[in-house]
BANU-724334 format. One line per 3 residues: number of its first residue (from 0); their letters; for each residue x, y, z of C-alpha. Coordinates in steps of 0.02 Angstrom, whole numbers, plus 50000, padded with zeros to 5 digits. Layout:
# residues N
NUM) A) X,Y,Z; ...
END
This chain:
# residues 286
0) XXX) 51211,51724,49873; 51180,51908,49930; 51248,51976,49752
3) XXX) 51143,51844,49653; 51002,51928,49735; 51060,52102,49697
6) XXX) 51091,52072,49537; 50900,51980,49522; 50840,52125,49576
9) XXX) 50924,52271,49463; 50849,52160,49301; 50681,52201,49230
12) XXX) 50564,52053,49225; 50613,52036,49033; 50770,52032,49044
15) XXX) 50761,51883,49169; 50646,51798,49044; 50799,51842,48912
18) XXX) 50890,51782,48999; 50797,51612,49045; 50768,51587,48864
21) XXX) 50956,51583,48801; 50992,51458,48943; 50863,51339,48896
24) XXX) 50910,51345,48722; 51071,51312,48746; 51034,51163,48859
27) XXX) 50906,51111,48724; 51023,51109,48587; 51190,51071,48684
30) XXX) 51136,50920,48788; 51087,50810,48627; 51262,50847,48574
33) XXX) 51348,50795,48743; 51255,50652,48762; 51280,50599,48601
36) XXX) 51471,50614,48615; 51496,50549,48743; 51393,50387,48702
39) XXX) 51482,50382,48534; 51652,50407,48652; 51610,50267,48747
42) XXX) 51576,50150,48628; 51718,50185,48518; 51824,50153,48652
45) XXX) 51772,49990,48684; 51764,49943,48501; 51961,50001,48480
48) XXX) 51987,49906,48641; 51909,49755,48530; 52008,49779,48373
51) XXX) 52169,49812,48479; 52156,49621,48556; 52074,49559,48384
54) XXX) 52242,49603,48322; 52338,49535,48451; 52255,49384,48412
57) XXX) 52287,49356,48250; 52462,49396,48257; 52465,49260,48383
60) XXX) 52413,49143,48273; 52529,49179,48138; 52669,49129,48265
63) XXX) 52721,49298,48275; 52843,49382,48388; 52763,49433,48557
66) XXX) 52844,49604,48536; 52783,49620,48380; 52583,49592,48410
69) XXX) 52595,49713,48577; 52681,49849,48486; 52560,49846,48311
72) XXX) 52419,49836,48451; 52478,49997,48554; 52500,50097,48387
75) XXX) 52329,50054,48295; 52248,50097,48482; 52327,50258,48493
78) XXX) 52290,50283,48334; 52106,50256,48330; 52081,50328,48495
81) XXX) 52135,50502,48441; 52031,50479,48286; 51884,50456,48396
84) XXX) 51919,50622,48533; 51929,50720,48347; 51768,50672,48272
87) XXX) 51682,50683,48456; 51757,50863,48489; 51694,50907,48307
90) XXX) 51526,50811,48346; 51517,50955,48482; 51560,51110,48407
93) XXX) 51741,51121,48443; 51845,51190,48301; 51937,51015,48250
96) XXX) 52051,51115,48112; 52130,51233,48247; 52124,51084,48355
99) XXX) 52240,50976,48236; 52328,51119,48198; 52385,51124,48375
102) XXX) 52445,50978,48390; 52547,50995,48231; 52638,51116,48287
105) XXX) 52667,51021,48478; 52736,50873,48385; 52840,50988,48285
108) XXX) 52920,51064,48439; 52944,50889,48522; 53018,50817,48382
111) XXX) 53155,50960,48374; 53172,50914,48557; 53180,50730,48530
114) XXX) 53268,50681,48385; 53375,50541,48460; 53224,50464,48546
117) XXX) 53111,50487,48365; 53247,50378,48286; 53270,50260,48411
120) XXX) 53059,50241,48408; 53082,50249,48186; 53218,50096,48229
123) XXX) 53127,49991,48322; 52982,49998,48202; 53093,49966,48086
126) XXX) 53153,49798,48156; 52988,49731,48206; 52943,49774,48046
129) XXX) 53094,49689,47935; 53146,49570,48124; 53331,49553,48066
132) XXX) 53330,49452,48240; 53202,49397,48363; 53177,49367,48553
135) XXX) 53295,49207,48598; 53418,49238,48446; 53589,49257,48486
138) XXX) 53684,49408,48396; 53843,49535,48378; 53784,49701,48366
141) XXX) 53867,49887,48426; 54008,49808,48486; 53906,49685,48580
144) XXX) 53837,49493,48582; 53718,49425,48680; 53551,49349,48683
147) XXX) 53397,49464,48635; 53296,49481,48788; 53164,49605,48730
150) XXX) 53133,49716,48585; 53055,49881,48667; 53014,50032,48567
153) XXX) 53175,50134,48587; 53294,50004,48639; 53313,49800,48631
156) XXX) 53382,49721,48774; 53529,49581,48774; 53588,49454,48885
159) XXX) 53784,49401,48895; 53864,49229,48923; 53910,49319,49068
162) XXX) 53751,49384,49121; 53744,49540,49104; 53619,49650,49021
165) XXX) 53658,49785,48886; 53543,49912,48821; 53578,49967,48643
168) XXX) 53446,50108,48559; 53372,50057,48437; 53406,50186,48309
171) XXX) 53604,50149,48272; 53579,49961,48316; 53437,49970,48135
174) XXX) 53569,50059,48041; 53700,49960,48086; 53805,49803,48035
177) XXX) 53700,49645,48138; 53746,49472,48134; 53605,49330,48214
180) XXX) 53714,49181,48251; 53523,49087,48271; 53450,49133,48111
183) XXX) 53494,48950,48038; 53459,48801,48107; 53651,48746,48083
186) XXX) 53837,48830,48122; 53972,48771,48061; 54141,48747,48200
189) XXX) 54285,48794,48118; 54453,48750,48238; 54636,48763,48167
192) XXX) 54772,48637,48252; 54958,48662,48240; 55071,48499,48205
195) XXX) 55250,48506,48239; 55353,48478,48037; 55434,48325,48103
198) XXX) 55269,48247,48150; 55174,48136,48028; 55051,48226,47932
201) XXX) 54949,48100,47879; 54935,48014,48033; 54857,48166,48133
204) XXX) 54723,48188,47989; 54687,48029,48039; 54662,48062,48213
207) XXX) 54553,48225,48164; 54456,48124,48076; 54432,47967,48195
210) XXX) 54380,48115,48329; 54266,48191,48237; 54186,48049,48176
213) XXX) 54147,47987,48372; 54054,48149,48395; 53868,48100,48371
216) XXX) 53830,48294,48377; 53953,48338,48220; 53843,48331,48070
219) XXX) 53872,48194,47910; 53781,48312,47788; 53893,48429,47743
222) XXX) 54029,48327,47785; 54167,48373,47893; 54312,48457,47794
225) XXX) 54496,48413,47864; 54640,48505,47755; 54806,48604,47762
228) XXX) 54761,48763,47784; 54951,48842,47820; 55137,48806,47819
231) XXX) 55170,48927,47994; 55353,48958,48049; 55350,48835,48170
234) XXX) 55201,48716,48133; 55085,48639,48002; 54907,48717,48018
237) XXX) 54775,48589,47996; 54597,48664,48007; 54436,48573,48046
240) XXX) 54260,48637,47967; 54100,48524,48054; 53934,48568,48030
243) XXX) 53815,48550,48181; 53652,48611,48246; 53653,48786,48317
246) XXX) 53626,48719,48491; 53771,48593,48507; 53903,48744,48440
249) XXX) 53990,48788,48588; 53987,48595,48663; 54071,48534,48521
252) XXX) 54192,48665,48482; 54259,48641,48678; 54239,48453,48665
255) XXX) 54314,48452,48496; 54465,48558,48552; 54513,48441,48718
258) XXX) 54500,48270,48636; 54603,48310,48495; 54737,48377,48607
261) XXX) 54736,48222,48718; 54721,48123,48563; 54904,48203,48505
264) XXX) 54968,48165,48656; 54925,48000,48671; 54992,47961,48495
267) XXX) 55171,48101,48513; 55105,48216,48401; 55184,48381,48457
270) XXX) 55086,48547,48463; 55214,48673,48425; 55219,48855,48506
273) XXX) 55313,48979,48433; 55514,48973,48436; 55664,49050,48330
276) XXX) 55811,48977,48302; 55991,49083,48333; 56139,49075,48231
279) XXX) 56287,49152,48352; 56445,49179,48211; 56604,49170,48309
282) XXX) 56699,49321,48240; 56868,49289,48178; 57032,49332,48283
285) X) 57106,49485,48207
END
């Protein structure tokens, strides 16, 4: 403190009261201002903290998707919140319009240095906004099916049959071809059987029909469709069209597919594979 002294010491008694004089000032008219941001700071945060679960709230009760009300009540909080440290740092003093100015010019650079990831973020707004598909649907996209897992901000996760998880960014999967095998309550199981020519046509229609008709699951309204659907070069194509609930696809397309060939064996019709008959010409003695 030996230079605070020194330097005491080499000012004239006005000065020091100068001196004194600018520093209470500035605590007289600075400290109203702090307090009064910081209050106002305070309690703006916890109102946004307020609106950001009244939001999530009512989303919920529209049935929404979970994804959905998280993600609309991140962005109005971030939102609001830098609203608020503007008007408090202008409520101080601090030049705002340099301020903002600023951070123009860093999003500008980190948007040059993150287009993919500002796509992939403009995609996944995109589908929670427009949900082509939602958690628990099952759906071909990139490629890839599976069942949605999660719909993050860059990227929505899928499940396999298999189990195994795939990660596809959002930004191509939102500008891309999508198809949501859940989206209606009912699929329709299409299966084509081959019937040997010699083998009575109207007889295995028949038995399509007597098997599908046992199958509580298959639906009566739209009613099952059983038709020719191809004369093949070694068998008669018969195709089967039975509407069921989305659930039951996969049980009754297996189920469908084994009784019908046990069925056909039971009662000699043949299921064909494919063959080529060959001529052999005897050539001529010359």
């Amino acid at each position: 403190m030996e230079w605070l002294s020194s330097l005491a010491s080499d000012l004239s008694p006005d000065q020091l009261r100068g001196y004194y004089d600018q520093i209470v000032t500035l605590f007289i008219t600075w400290t109203p201002k702090v307090l009064g941001a910081l209050f106002i700071l305070i309690i703006g945060w916890w109102i946004i903290g307020r609106i950001s679960r009244l939001i999530e709230s009512i989303l919920a009760k529209t049935d929404g998707d979970e994804t959905l009300e998280r993600f609309a009540s991140s962005l109005v909080s971030m939102l609001l919140k830098a609203v608020l440290v503007i008007a408090v740092a202008d409520m101080v003093g601090i030049a705002t319009t340099s301020f903002v100015a600023m951070i123009g010019a860093a999003g500008l650079a980190v948007g040059l240095a993150l287009q993919g990831s500002l796509a992939n973020f403009a995609g996944g707004v995109l589908i929670l906004i427009f949900r082509p598909f939602k958690i628990g649907d099952f759906i071909e996209a990139q490629g890839v099916m599976g069942t949605v897992q999660s719909i993050q901000i860059f990227s929505t996760i899928l499940n396999t049959p298999d189990n195994k998880r795939i990660v596809i960014p959002n930004g191509p999967l939102s500008n891309d071809v999508i198809t949501n095998f859940s989206a209606e309550r009912t699929r329709r199981v299409d299966i084509t059987f081959g019937i040997g020519y010699d083998d009575d046509l109207k007889q295995a229609k028949a038995i399509l029909e007597e098997v599908i008709q046992s199958d509580e699951r298959i639906l009566n309204v739209p009613a099952p469709l059983i038709a020719v659907s191809n004369l093949g070069d070694s068998a008669v194509d018969i195709v089967t069209r039975s509407w069921v609930s989305k659930s039951d696809y996969w049980g009754v397309y297996f189920d469908l597919t084994e009784n019908v060939k046990l069925r056909f064996d039971a009662e000699g019709i043949s299921i064909p594979y494919p063959q080529q008959d060959v001529h052999l010409k005897q050539a001529s003695a010359g």
